[in-house]
C-alpha positions in Angstrom: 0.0 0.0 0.0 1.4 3.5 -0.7 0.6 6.7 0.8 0.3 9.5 -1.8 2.2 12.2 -1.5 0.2 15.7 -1.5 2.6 18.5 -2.3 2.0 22.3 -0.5 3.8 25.3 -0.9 6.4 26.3 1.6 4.8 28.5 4.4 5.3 32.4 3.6 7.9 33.0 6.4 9.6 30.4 5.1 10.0 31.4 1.6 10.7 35.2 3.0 13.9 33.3 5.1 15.3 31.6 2.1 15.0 34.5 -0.1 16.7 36.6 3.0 19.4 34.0 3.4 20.0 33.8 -0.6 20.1 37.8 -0.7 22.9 37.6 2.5 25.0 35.0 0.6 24.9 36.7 -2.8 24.9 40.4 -1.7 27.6 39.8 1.5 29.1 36.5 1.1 28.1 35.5 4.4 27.8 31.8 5.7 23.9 32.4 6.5 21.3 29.8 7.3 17.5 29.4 8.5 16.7 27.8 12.0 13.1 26.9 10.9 12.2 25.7 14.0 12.7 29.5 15.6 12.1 31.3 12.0 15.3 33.2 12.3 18.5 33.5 9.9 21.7 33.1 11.7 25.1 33.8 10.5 27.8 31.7 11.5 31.0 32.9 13.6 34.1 32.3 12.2 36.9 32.5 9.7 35.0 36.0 8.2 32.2 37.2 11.1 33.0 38.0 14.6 30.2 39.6 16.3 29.9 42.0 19.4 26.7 42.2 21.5 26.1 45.1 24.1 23.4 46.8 25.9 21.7 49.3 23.9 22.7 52.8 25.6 26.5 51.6 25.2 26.0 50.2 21.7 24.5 53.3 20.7 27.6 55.3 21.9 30.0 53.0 20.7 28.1 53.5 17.2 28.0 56.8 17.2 32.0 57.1 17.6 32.4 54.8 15.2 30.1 56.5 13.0 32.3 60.0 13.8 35.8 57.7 12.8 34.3 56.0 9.2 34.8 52.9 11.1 31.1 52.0 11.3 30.0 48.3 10.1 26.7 46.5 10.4 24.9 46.7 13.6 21.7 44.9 14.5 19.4 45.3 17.3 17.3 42.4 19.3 13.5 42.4 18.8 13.2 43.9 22.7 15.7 46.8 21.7 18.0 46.2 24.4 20.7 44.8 22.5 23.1 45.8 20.2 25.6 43.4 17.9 28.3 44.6 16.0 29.9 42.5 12.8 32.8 42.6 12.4 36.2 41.0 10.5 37.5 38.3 13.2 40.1 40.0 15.7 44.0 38.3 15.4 45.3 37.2 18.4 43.3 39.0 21.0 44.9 39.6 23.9 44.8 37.9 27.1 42.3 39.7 29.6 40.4 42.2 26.4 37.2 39.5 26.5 37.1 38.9 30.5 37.2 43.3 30.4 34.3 43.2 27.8 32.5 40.8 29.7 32.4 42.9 32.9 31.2 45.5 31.2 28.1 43.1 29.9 29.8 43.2 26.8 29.8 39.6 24.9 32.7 38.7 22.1 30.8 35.5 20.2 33.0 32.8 19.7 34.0 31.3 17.3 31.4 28.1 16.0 28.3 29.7 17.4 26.1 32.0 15.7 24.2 35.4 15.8 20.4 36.2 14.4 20.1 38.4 12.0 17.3 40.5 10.4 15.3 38.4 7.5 16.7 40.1 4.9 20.1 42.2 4.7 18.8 46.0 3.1 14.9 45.7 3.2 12.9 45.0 5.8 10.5 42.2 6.3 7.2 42.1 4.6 4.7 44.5 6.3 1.4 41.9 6.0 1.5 38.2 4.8 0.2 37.0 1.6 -3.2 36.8 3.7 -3.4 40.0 4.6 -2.5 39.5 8.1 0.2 42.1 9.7 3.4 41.1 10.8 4.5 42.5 14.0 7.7 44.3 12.6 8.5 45.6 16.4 9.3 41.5 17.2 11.8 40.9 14.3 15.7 41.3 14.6 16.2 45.1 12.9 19.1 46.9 11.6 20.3 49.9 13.1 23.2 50.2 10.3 22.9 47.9 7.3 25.6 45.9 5.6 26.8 47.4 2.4 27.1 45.5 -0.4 30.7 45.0 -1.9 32.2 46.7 1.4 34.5 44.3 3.7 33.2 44.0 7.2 35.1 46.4 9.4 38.3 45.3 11.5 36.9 44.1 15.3 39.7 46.4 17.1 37.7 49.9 16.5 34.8 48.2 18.0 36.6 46.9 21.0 38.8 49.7 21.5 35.7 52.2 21.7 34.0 50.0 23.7 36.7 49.5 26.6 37.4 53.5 26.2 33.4 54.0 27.1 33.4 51.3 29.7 36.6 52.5 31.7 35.5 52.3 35.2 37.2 55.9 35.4 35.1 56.9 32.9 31.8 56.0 34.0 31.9 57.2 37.2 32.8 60.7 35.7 
């Protein structure tokens, strides 16, 4: 006895994912992929992404410095808001005691082999409604707060962290 096989189109998330992890690969080069069972793209950390998450209030200052220095690179924001991640080229030889600093300062250096979400798609945002009409709630997706540029190398990671320990100097913040 055989079962037949009834064939249905892919779910509309779905198909908005792979066209959103085609578009990264193609327009970035980046090693993205879908986690269908959370409906998220995730780009993996590695040989050419390092990534850099932070709370918000210092991820917006350490943006806007960067911003000021021409050293700005793709920055994404959670779906609460309350965190930032920077991408980045991979550091060289970090030194002993610069993640442990980070850290302190809630400051999180991905390592290498795990992953970061990012936004469906890497310049346009998500679809507004799905193909029924429906809204999607656009304030509970991953969002950019500075897009990737096509054809433009990920910044070096040592801006980033530089900034970051600069703003986070115990000295500093008690000023």
């Amino acid at each position: 006895m055989t079962t037949p096989i009834t064939n249905r189109p892919a779910p509309w998330w779905l198909r908005e994912l792979a066209h959103g992890r085609a578009a990264y690969e193609e327009l970035l080069g980046w090693p993205v992929s879908v986690q269908v069972g959370n409906r998220v793209l995730i780009v993996a950390i590695g040989s050419s992404v390092a990534a850099m998450t932070m709370p918000a209030a210092l991820g917006a200052a350490v943006c806007g410095e960067l911003r000021r220095a021409i050293q700005c690179g793709p920055v994404l924001t959670d779906p609460d808001g309350l965190k930032w991640t920077f991408l980045t080229r991979p550091p060289e030889d970090l030194r002993t005691g610069i993640a442990g600093a980070l850290a302190r300062a809630h400051v999180d250096l991905a390592r290498r082999g795990g992953h970061v979400v990012v936004p469906p798609a890497p310049t346009t945002p998500l679809a507004t409604t799905t193909p029924a009409g429906r809204p999607v709630p656009l304030d509970r997706s991953w969002r950019w707060i500075e897009p990737p540029t096509p054809c433009r190398p990920l910044p070096p990671a040592y801006p980033a962290i530089a900034v970051t320990r600069r703003l986070t100097e115990p000295e500093r913040v008690a000023a």
